[in-house]
N, C-alpha and C positions, 0 to 999 in steps of 0.2 A: 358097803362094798369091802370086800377083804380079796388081798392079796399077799401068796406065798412069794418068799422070794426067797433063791437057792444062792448061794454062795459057796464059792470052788477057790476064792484067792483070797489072799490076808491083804491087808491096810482099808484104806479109808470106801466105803461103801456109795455107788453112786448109783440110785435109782430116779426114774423121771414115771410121775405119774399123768397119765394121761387116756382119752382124753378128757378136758376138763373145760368151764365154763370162763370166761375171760371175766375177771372184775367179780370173783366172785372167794367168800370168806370159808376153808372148809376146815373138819377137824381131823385129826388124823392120832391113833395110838398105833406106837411102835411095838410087838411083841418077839421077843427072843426064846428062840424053842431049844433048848439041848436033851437031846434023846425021851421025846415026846416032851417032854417037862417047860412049862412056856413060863415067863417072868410073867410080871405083876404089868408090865408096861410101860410107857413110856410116851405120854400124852401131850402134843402140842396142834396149835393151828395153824393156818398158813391162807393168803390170800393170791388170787390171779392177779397177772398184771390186767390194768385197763387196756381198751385198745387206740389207735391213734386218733388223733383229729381227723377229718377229710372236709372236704368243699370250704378250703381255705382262700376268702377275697385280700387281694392286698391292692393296697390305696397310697402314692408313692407322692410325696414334696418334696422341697428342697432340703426342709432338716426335720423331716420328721414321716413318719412309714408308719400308715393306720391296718393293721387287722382283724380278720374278721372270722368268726369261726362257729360252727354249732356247735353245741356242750355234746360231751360224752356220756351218755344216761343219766344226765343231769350232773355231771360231777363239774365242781365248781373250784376246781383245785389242778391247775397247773403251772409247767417252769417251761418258759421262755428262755431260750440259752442264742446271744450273739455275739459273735468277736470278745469273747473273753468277759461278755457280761451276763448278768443272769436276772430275768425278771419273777418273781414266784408271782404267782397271780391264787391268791387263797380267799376263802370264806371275808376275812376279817380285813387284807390286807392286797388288795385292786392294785395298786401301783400303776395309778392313770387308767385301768382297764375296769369296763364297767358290762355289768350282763343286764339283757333286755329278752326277757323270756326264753329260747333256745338260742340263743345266739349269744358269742361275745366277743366286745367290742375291743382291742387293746392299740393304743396310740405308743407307738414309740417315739420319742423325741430326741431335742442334741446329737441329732446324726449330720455328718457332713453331706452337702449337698453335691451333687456329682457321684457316687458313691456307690458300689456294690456291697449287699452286706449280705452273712450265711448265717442262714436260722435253724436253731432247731426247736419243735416244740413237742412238751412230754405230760402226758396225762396222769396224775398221779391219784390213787385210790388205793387208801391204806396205806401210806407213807410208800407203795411200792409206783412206782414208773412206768410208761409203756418206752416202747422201743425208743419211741420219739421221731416225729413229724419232719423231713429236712428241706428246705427250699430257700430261694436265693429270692431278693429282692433290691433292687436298685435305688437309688433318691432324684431325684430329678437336677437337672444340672442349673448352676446359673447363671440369669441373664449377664451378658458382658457390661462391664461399669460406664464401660464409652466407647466411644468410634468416631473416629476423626476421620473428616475428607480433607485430606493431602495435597492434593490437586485436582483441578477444576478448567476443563476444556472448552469448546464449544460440544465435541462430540463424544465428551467421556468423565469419570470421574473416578476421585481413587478412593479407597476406602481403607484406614488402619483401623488393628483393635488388637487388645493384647491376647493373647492364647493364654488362657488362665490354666490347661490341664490338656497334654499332648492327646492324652485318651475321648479327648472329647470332640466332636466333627462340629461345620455352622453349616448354618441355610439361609442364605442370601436372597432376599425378594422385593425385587425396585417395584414400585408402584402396582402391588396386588398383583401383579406376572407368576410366571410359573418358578417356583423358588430354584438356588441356583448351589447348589452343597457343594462345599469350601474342603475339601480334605486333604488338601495339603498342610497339615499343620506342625512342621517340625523344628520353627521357628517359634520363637519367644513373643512375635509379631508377627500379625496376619496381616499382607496385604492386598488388596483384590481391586483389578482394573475392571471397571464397566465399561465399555461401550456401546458403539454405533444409538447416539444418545442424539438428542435434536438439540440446535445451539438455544440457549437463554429458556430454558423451559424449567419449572418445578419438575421435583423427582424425590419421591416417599419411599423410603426403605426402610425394610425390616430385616433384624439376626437373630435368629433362635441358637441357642445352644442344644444340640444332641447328645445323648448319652446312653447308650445300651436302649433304645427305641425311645427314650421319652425326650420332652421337648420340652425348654424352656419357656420363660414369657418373653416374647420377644421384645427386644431395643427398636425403638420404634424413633425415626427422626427424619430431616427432610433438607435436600439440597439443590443448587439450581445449577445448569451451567452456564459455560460463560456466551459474551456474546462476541464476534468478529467486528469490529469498528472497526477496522481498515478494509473492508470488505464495504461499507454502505456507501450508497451514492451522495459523497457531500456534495453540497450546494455551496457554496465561495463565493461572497464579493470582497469589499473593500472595509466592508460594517459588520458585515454577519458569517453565519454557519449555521445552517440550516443541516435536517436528512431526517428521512422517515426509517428509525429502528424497531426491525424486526426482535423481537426477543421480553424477559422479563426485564424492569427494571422502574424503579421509582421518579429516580432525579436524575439528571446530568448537569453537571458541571462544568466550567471551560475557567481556567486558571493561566495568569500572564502575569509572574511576582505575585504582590498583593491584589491583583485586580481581579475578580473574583464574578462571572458571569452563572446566573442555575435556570436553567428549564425544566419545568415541573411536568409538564407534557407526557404523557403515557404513549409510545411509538413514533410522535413527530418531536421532533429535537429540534428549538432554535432559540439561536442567540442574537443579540442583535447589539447597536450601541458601541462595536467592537472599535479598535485601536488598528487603523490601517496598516497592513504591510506586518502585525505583531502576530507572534508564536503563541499558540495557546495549545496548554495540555487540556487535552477533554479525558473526562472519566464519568463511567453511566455503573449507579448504584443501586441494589435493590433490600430493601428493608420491607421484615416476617417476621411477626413474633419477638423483638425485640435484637434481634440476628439483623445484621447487614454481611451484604454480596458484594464486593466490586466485580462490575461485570465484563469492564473493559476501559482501557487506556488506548487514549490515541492522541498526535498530534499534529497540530496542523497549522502549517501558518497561507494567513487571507491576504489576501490582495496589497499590493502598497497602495501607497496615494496614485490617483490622479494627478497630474500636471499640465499645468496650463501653462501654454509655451509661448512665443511670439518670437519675430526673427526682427533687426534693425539692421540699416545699410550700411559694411563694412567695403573698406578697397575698392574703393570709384564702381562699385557692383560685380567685383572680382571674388568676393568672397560675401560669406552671408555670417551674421552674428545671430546666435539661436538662445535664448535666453528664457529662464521658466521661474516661478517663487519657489520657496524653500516649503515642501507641502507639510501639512500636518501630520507625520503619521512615520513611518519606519522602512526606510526603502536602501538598498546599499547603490544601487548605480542608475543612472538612466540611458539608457539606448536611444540615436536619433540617426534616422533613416532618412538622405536622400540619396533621388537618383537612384537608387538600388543598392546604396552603401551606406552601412550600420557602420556607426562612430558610439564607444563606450565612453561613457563621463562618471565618475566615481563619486559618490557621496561625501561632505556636502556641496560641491562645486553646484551650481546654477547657470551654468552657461558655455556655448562652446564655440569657435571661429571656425566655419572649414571653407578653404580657398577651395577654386578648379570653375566657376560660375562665368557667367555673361550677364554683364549688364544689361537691366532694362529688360530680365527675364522673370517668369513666373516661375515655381518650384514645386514640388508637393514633400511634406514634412511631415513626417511621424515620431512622434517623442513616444515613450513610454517608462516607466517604472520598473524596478525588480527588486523583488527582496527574497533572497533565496532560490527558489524555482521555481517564484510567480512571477507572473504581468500583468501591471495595471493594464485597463482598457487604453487602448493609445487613442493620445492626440494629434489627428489629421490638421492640416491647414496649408494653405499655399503661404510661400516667402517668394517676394515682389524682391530682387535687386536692386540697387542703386541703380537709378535711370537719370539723372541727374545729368553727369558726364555725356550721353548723348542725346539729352536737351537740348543743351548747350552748345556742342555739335550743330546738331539741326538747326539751332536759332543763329548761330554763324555762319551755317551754310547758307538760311534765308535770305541773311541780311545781306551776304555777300554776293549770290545771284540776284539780288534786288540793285546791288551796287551795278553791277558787270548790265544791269538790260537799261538803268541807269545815263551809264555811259555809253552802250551802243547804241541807243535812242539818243543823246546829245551829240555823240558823231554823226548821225545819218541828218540831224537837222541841219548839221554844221556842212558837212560834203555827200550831200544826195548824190552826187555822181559813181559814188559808190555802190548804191543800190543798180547801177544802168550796168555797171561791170561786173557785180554779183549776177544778175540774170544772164550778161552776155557771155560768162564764162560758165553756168550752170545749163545755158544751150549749146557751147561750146563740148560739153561732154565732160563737166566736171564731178567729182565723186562726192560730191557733201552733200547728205542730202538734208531738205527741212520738216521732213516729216516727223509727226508728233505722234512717241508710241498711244496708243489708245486700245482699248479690249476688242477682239475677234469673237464674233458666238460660236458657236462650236459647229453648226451649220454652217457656217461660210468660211469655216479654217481652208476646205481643199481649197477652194478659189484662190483664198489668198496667198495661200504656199502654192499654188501654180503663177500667180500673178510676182510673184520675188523669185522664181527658179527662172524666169524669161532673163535672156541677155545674157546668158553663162551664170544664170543667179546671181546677176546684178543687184536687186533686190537687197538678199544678203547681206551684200560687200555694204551696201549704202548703209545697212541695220547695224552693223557690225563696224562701221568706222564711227556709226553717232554714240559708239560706248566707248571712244577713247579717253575723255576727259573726267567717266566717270570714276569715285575715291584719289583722282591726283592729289589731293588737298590734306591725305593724310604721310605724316611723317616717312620717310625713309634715310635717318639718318647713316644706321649702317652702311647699308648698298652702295655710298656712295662715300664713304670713308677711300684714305687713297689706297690702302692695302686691299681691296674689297675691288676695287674698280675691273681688276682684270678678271673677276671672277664672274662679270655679267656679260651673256652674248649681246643684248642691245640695254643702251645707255636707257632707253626711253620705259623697260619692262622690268621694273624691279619690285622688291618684297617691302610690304611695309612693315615698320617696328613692332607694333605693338600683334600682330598675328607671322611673323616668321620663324622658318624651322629651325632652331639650334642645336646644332652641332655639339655632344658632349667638350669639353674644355682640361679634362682632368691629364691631358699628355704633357708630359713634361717638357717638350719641346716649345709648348704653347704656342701651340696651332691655334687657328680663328677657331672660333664658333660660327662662322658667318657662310650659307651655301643661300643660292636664291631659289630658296622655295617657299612655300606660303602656306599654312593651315584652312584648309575649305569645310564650312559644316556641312552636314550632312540629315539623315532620315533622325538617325537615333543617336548622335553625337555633334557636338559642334567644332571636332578636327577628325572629323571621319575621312576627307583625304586632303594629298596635298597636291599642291599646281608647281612644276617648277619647270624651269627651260631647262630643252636639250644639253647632253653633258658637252662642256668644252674638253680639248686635251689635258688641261690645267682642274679640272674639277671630277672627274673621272673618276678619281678615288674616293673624295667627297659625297658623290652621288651613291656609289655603293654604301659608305660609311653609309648616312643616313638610312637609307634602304634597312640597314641591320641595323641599326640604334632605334627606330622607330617601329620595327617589326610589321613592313612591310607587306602583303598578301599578294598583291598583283600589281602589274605593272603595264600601263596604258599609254600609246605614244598618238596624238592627238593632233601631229604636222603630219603634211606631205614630206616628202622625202625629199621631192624639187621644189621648192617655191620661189616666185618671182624671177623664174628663169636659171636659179644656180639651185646646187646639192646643199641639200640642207644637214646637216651635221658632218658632212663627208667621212672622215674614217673613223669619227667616233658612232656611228651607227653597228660597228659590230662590239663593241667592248657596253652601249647603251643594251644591247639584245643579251 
């Protein structure tokens, strides 16, 4: 092929021949014509460039980016160019890259991992070049070195890990779930809450590292949560601690100083053997793989001792003495309940007095235990008073009616005429009567309350005069003191000692204590009311006094107003109202 070329301008000459075959060797002579007259010429060769790679595979790891390429009409000669390095891949000289019939194969390595790198690659044939191939490939990112759980919930769990390269995202996936991508990463540390998690359960989780689409191998480990021990139903006595735990865990343990209890029990937890009334820490552990969980701490303290109590007779059965042994086990106080009043006794005391009783009475008695904000099971029993005092009493009062019928049997042998005058003055219309109280059935009560209301309730008066000499026999030394005397309406109706109402004392004046009144028991108390005579003008003030020192409720006047013919209280009946 020949071609003229015309030339119109001076310096350097720039022709493009075309078109031509790519990869291909041709010859070419230069001829210079001046005025028909051509040179000898001017004889050189020149080659096409090749053309580029195509259907390029790339194959990406952490430190190292495999390519893949078919050969260029066989040419077996090209330059690899990345970030400032350059691979020649020749005939003689592979540099890790090896050809397999049309294909070739080129491994790059010592790349960092995480990584974008820019390729170019260039076909050369005849030491000439093609344009050159350009494409971007990335290296796959790495797994994170650890990940710590932080904390550990019943319903959550936390997860650190350090952020090794801002540019790179995670994906978070608990127990083969649907992964959970982390992109907040602009911290030097990742941390990431789970939740809405179930107490005490296994929990598998994986992190992949992301980078420009590709994915790490994932970190792959495994954590439990925690479990609620203050939450299960313990069982408490004075020995043990028992409870069925829901959740993971191996052992449980119960600790008191060095004393050292373990249940090996998978869900049912018990201890047994334990130290009455004593604090133990419990903690339930789970061990995997050489990994221990603590899954939970709790404490609790069990029952004190028991106390085995009894009462002896204190103050002629005025007061009770309540006494118990010194139990085995750890208790700060004991509580003892009579009556419906709790009395505290502090550890190690073993015994307590409390006055306010009646002789010759039964009681009911509860002791118990405490150590902290338990209770032992309480010990019930009755305390029996001092009866003793009125024994004695009674066998006085026997012996001394035994004396008195005694002697009124050796009178009547000595002056029977006194029997003819007892009868003539008992039909005379005398008021004494001899009848002997004895039990009424409930069926023949009206009869008899009609048979005692006959004769103006005669009856009555008769009933009611044979209880005069009933209690004469007990004390009234007061009442009858001389300062005392003018304070009784009849000499014959006074208080006795040991049940009369006293009067506080604390006036400076030092007033008596002395009013004639009397403590009466009652349904539910044994001074639930009192009996006392009508006020004189001289005790007026007294009778109020007590009324208020005793906290009086109501107020019952139980005479006639006239009896036996005169005004009964005469003008103290309005100052009594």
């Amino acid at each position: 092929m020949e071609k003229n070329i015309s030339v119109s301008e001076e310096g350097p000459i720039i022709y493009e021949v075309s078109p031509l075959t790519a990869m291909t060797k041709y010859n070419f002579t230069l001829i210079t014509v001046f005025e028909g007259v051509s040179s000898t010429g001017y004889s050189f060769t020149a080659v096409t460039a090749p053309e580029n790679v195509h259907n390029m595979t790339v194959t990406q790891n952490e430190n190292s980016i495999t390519l893949m390429w078919k050969k260029v009409n066989d040419i077996l000669t090209y330059i690899l160019k990345y970030d400032s390095d350059n691979i020649v891949i020749g005939k003689n000289d592979m540099d890790g890259c090896t050809t397999s019939g049309a294909s070739v194969t080129c491994v790059v390595s010592s790349l960092t991992a995480g990584t974008n790198y820019n390729f170019t690659l260039f076909t050369v044939f005849e030491n000439v070049s093609s344009s050159g191939y350009n494409f971007s490939a990335p290296t796959v990112p790495p797994v994170v070195p650890w990940i710590g759980v932080t904390e550990r919930f019943t319903n959550s769990i936390t997860l650190e890990w350090e952020n090794m390269n801002k540019a790179w995202q995670y994906e978070l996936q608990i127990n083969g779930g649907v992964s959970d991508s982390v992109s907040d990463v602009s911290s030097d540390t990742i941390r990431k809450v789970v939740t809405s998690l179930q107490p005490g359960s296994q929990y598998d989780f994986s992190l992949t590292t992301v980078f420009a689409g590709l994915r790490s191998t994932p970190y792959t480990n495994f954590t439990v949560t925690a479990i609620d021990c203050a939450s299960a139903d313990w069982k408490v006595t004075n020995s043990s601690i028992k409870a069925k735990i829901e959740g993971l865990f191996s052992t449980a343990s119960a600790y008191n100083g060095s004393n050292v209890h373990v249940s090996n029990g998978h869900e049912n937890v018990s201890f047994t053997g334990l130290y009455p009334g004593a604090t133990y820490n419990i903690s339930l552990v789970y061990e995997k793989s050489s990994r221990v969980f603590l899954q939970c701490e709790h404490k609790l303290t069990i029952l004190p001792p028991n106390l085995n109590a009894h009462c002896e007779y204190w103050a002629a059965g005025y007061s009770v003495l309540i006494k118990w042994t010194d139990p085995e086990g750890e208790w700060t106080n004991a509580e003892v309940n009579v009556t419906g009043k709790t009395h505290t006794v502090a550890s190690p005391e073993t015994e307590i007095t409390i006055s306010g009783f009646q002789p010759a009475k039964e009681y009911k008695v509860s002791v118990t235990s405490q150590s902290g904000v338990r209770s032992s099971e309480p010990h019930v029993f009755y305390c029996q008073t001092d009866p003793r005092g009125v024994i004695a009493g009674s066998v006085f009062g026997v012996l001394l009616f035994g004396l008195l019928v005694a002697l009124v049997v050796l009178i009547f042998l000595k002056r029977p005429d006194i029997i003819s005058r007892k009868k003539s003055s008992f039909i005379g219309g005398s008021k004494v009567s001899n009848t002997q109280s004895k039990s009424i059935p409930a069926a023949k009560f009206p009869d008899h309350f009609h048979q005692l209301s006959l004769d103006e309730n005669r009856g009555f008066s008769e009933e009611y005069e044979c209880l005069a000499p009933v209690g004469t026999d007990q004390t009234r030394k007061t009442a009858i003191l001389p300062e005392n005397k003018a304070k009784n309406r009849f000499n014959n109706v006074l208080p006795y000692d040991w049940c009369r109402v006293k009067l506080t004392t604390s006036d400076p004046d030092g007033i008596s204590d002395y009013i004639n009144a009397n403590y009466m028991p009652g349904y539910s108390s044994n001074r639930e009311y009192i009996a006392t005579q009508g006020p004189l003008p001289s005790t007026v003030n007294d009778f109020w006094r007590m009324i208020w020192e005793q906290r009086v409720k109501r107020i019952v006047m139980v005479t006639n107003c006239i009896e036996g013919g005169r005004v009964s209280l005469q003008e103290n009946l309005k100052m009594f109202y």
